[in-house]
C-alpha positions in Angstrom: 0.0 0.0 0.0 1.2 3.4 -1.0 1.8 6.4 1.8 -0.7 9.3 1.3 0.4 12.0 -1.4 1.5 15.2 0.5 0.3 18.2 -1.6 1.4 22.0 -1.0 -1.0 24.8 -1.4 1.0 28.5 -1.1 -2.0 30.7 -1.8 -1.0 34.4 -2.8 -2.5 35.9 0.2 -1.0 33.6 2.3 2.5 33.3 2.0 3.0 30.4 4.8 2.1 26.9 2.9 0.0 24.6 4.5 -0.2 20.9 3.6 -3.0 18.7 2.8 -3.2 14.8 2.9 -5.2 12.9 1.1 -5.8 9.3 0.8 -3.8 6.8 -1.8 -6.2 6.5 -5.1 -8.0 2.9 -4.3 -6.7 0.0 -5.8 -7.6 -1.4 -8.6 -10.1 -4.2 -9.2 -8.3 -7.9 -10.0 -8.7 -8.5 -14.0 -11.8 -10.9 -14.4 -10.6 -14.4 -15.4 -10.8 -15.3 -19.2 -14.2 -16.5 -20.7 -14.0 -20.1 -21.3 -15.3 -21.3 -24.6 -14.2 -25.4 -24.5 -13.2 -27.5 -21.7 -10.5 -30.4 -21.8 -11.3 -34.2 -21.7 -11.1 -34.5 -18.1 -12.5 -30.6 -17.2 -15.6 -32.0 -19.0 -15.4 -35.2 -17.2 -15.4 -32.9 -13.8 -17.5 -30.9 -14.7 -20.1 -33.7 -15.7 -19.2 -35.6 -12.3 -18.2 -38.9 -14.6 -15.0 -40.6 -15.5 -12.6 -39.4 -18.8 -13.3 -43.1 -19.8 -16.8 -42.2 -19.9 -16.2 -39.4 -21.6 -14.3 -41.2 -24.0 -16.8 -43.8 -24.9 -19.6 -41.0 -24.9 -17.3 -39.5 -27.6 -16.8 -42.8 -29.5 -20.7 -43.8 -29.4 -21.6 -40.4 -30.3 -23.2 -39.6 -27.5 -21.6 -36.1 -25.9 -20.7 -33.1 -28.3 -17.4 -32.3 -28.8 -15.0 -30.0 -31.5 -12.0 -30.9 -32.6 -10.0 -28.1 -32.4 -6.7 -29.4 -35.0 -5.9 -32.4 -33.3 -7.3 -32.0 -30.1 -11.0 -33.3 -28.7 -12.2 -30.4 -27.0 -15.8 -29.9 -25.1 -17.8 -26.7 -26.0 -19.0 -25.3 -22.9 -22.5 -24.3 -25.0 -22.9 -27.4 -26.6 -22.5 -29.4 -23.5 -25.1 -27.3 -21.6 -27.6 -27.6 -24.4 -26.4 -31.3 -23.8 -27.3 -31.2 -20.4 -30.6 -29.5 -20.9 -32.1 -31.9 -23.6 -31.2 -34.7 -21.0 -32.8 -33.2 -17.9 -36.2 -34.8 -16.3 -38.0 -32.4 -14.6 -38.8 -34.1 -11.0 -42.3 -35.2 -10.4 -44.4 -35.7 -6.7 -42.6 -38.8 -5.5 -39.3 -39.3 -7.1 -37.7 -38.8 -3.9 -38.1 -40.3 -0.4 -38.0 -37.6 2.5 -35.0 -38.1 2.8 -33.6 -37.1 -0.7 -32.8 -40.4 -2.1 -34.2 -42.4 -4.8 -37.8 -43.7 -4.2 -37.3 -46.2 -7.1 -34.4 -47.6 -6.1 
């Protein structure tokens, strides 16, 4: 943290300076991280809460979208949320116990 910046005032009238203190200027906010457009294999695999074999054999089956970006299998974050979504099941009365877990199972 900087020391406050000392500034001198000698008005005309007033030959004696005085001094005035005032604060350091605030510091700046922290640069927001990069935007994210693709994951990795195994990003996509945490994010998904599955294994990168999973992944892999989603991939192979053509199950999960992916983009190859020149030689590399990448994840678009977009496409995997779209993914996601089209998978979803929205809950019903009765698909959980009262205590959270699976009444069919």
């Amino acid at each position: 943290m900087t020391s406050p910046r000392p500034i001198s005032i000698a008005p005309a009238a007033n030959p004696t300076p005085f001094r005035i203190t005032l604060p350091p200027p605030p510091p700046k906010p922290p640069e927001p991280p990069p935007i994210r457009l693709v994951l990795s294999r195994a990003e996509a695999a945490a994010a998904l809460g599955i294994s990168a074999r999973t992944i892999d054999a989603m991939v192979k089956n053509g199950e999960l979208p992916f983009a190859r970006i020149g030689s590399r299998v990448t994840f678009p974050v977009g496409a995997l949320l779209a993914w996601l979504a089209d998978r979803t099941i929205p809950a019903r009365p009765g698909d959980l116990d009262s205590d959270g877990t699976d009444a069919a199972g």
